[in-house]
N, C-alpha and C positions, 0 to 999 in steps of 0.2 A: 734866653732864646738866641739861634744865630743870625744876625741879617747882614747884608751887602749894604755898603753906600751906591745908590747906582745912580746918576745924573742921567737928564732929560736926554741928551746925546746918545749913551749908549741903550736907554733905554729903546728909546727910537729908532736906531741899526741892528737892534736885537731881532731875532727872527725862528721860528721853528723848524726844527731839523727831524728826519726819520734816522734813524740808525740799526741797522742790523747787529751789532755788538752790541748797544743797550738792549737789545729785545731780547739778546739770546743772553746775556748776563741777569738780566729780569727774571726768564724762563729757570737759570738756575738755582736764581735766589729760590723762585715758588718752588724748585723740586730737594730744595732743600727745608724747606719750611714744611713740605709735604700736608701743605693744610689749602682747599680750595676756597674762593670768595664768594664761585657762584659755580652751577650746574657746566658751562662749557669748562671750567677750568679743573672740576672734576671728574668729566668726562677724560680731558688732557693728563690729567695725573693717574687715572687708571690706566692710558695708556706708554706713560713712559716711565712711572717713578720705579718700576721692578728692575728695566733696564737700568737706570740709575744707580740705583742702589747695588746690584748687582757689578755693576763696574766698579766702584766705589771699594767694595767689599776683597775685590778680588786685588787693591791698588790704595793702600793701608794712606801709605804718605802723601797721595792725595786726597784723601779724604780726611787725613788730620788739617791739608793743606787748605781746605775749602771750611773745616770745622773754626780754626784761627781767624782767614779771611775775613769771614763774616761774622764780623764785630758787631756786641748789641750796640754799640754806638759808632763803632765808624767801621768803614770797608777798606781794607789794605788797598790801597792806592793802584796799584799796580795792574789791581785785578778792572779795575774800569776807565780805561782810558778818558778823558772827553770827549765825547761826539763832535767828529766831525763833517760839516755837509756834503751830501755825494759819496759820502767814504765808504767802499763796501766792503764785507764781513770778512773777508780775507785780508781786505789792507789794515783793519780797525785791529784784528788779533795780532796780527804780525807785531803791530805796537804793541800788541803786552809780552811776546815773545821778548822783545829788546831792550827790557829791562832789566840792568845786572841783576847777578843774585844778590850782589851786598844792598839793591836798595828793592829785592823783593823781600829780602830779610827784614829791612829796618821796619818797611811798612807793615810788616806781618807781627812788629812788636805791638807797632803803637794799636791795631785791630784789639792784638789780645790784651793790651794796657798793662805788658807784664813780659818776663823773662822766656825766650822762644825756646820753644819743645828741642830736645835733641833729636828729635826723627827732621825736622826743618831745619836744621844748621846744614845745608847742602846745596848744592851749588845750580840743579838742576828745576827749580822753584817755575821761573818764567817760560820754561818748557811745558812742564807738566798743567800750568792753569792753560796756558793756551791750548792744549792739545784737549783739558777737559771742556773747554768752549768749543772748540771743532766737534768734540762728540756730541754736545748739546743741539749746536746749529743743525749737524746735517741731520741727527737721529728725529728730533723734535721741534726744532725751528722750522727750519727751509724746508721741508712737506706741507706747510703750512702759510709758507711767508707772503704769498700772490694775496691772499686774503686777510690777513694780518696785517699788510703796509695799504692795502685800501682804506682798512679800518682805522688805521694810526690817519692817514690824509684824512679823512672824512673827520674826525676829530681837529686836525691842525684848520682844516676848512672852518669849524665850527668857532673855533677859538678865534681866528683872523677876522669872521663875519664880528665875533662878538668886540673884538680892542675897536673896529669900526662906530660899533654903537654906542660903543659903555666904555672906554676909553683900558687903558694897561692895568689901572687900579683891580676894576670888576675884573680881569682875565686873572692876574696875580693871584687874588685873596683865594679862587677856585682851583687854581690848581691841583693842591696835594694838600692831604689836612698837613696843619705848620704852617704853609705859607700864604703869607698877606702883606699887603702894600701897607706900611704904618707910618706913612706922610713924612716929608723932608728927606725926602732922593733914599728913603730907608725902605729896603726891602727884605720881611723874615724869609727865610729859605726853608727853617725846620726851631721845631720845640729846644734842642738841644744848647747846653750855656757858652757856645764858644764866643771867642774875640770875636768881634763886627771885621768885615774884607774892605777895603775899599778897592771899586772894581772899575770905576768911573774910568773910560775909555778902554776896556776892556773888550773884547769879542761875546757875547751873552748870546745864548742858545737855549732855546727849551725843547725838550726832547719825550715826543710819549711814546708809552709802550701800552701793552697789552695785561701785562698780569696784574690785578687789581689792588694787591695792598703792597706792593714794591717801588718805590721808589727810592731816590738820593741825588746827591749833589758832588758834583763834581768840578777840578780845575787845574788848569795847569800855568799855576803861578799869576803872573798879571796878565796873560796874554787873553787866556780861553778861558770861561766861566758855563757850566752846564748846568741847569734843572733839569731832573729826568722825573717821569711823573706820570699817574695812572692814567691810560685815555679814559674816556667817559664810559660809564657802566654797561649805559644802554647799548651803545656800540661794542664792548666789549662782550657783552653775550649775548649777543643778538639769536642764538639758535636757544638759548635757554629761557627765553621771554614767553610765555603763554598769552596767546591771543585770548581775551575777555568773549567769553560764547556768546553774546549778544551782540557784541561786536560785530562777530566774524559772522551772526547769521544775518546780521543787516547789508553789511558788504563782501562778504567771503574772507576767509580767513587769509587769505593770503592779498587779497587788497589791506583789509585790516588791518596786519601785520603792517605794509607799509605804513599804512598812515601812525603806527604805535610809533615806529621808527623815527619819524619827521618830530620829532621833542628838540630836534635841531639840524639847521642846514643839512641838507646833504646833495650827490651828485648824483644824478640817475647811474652811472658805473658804478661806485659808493654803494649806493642799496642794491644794484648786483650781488659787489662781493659782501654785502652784508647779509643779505636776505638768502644767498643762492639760487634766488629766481633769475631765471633767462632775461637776456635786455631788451628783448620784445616783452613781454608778459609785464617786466617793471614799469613800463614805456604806458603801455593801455591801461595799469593801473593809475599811474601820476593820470593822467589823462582825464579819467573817470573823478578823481577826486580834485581837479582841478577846475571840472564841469559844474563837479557839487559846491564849489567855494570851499573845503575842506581844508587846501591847501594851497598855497602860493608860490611865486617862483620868481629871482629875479638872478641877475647877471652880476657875478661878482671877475673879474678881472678877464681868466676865458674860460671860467668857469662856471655853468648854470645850477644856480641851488633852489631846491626846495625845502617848505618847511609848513607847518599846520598853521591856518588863518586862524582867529580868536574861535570859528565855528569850532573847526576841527580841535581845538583844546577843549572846548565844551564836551564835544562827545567823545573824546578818549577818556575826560576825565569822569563823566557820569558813568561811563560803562567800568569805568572799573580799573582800565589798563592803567600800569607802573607808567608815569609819564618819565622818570628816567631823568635827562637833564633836563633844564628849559629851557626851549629856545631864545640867542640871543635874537632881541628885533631886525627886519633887514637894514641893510645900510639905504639914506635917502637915494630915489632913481638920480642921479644926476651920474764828593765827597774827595797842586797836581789834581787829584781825584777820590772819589767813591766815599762822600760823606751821608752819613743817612741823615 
């Protein structure tokens, strides 16, 4: 297995980050895999994998390019910079633009663990991946992204509520299957048999996205260390979730649907962009189920979250609905890169 040595220091300055490059390098992983995890990401691949593939088809040497990259064990470096905070999709590509070709070459060896194709001995490599990212983000990303970094926050909300409760260990071992905190500043990152890092005083970011069985790890050198890693299910398909008909005839489907929701923290905006109900209509539901003690709400920094009282897990869970993840309890009132 691979794991970091990470001490209590940078454990503790470590922080969640959103990234438009990992979302949209995610996005290409899945439309390369062309296989969906749930019904919204099937929806997503009928509507962009023709175009894909059709660009693909029509642009031989990037599509040998992305075929090497995406290594069953490791991702050519180059192709995933580390996330960095605030950093937006144009400055994140830019970084993979600026890497020569001799070291989009080398990393394009060690992806395929073997001798590089003669259609890749060329010099235009960090061109062409960056430019197949730009088709990604603007064609299939960024149509999407207003509701997509709601749902990424609404997950980092959920995960910050939970290191509050249940300390770095619980957040760790949840993340991505592979990774778990295995006591003594030792943390696995993934299944795979590499050397152990030591990363202690390092910069440490964890980074979710949207597509549900893609993740990896990334780093550049001692400086920056990245987890990139699946946000939470429920959140991630929230239009693909069926409301339980008893449910929805006791409260209406669309109260109900929220309450399905609340399996963990969230922010009345949050269940906007996740629900697509209006912020009045979300507003009178929390309300209503707040009335009934279904669900609770407290203040977490200047952010108000909700989430299902022991009731409201009663009756999501007799009726039937996927409760999805669990919520963590409230806090007291008071792979350089592109490893899979």
């Amino acid at each position: 297995m691979g794991w970091w040595q990470v001490n209590a220091d940078t454990l503790a300055r470590s922080r969640f980050v959103i990234s438009p490059l990992a979302e949209t390098f995610a996005c290409l992983k899945l439309l390369h895999a062309g296989a969906a995890a749930h019904p919204g990401e099937r929806a997503w691949l009928h509507a962009h994998l023709p175009g894909y593939r059709r660009r693909l088809a029509g642009d031989p040497v990037t599509a040998l390019l992305v075929r090497s990259g995406l290594g069953r064990e490791w991702i050519a470096d180059f192709l995933t910079p580390t996330p960095r905070e605030g950093e937006t999709f144009e400055e994140g590509v830019a970084r993979v633009r600026a890497f020569s070709p001799g070291q989009a070459r080398a990393h394009l060896s060690v992806s395929l663990a073997g001798p590089l194709p003669a259609g890749l001995r060329r010099d235009d490599l960090p061109e062409r991946a960056a430019a197949l990212l730009e088709y990604v983000w603007t064609e299939a990303v960024r149509p999407y992204w207003d509701r997509r970094r709601r749902v990424l926050e609404a997950d980092v909300v959920a995960r910050t509520a939970q290191v509050g409760r249940s300390g770095w260990a619980a957040v760790l071992d949840a993340l991505r299957p592979g990774t778990r905190w295995l006591g003594g500043n030792r943390f696995q990152v993934n299944h795979h048999e590499y050397p152990p890092r030591e990363i202690s005083g390092a910069e440490l970011v964890f980074v979710p996205v949207t597509p549900q069985r893609h993740g990896w790890v990334s780093w550049e050198e001692a400086e920056r260390y990245a987890v990139v890693y699946p946000c939470a299910g429920v959140l991630a398909d929230a239009s693909g979730r069926a409301v339980p008909t008893g449910l929805g005839a006791l409260l209406g489907t669309a109260r109900a649907g929220v309450l399905v929701l609340l399996g963990m923290p969230l922010t009345t905006s949050q269940l906007v962009a996740v629900t697509g109900q209006g912020l009045g209509s979300v507003g009178r539901h929390l309300r209503v189920l707040l009335d009934a003690g279904l669900v609770e709400r407290w203040r977490a920094g200047r952010s108000v979250l909700y989430a299902r009282t022991a009731a409201g897990e009663v009756l999501v869970r007799a009726a039937g609905a996927v409760p999805g993840v669990r919520r963590p309890a409230p806090p007291a009132r008071h792979d350089s890169s592109g490893r899979p």
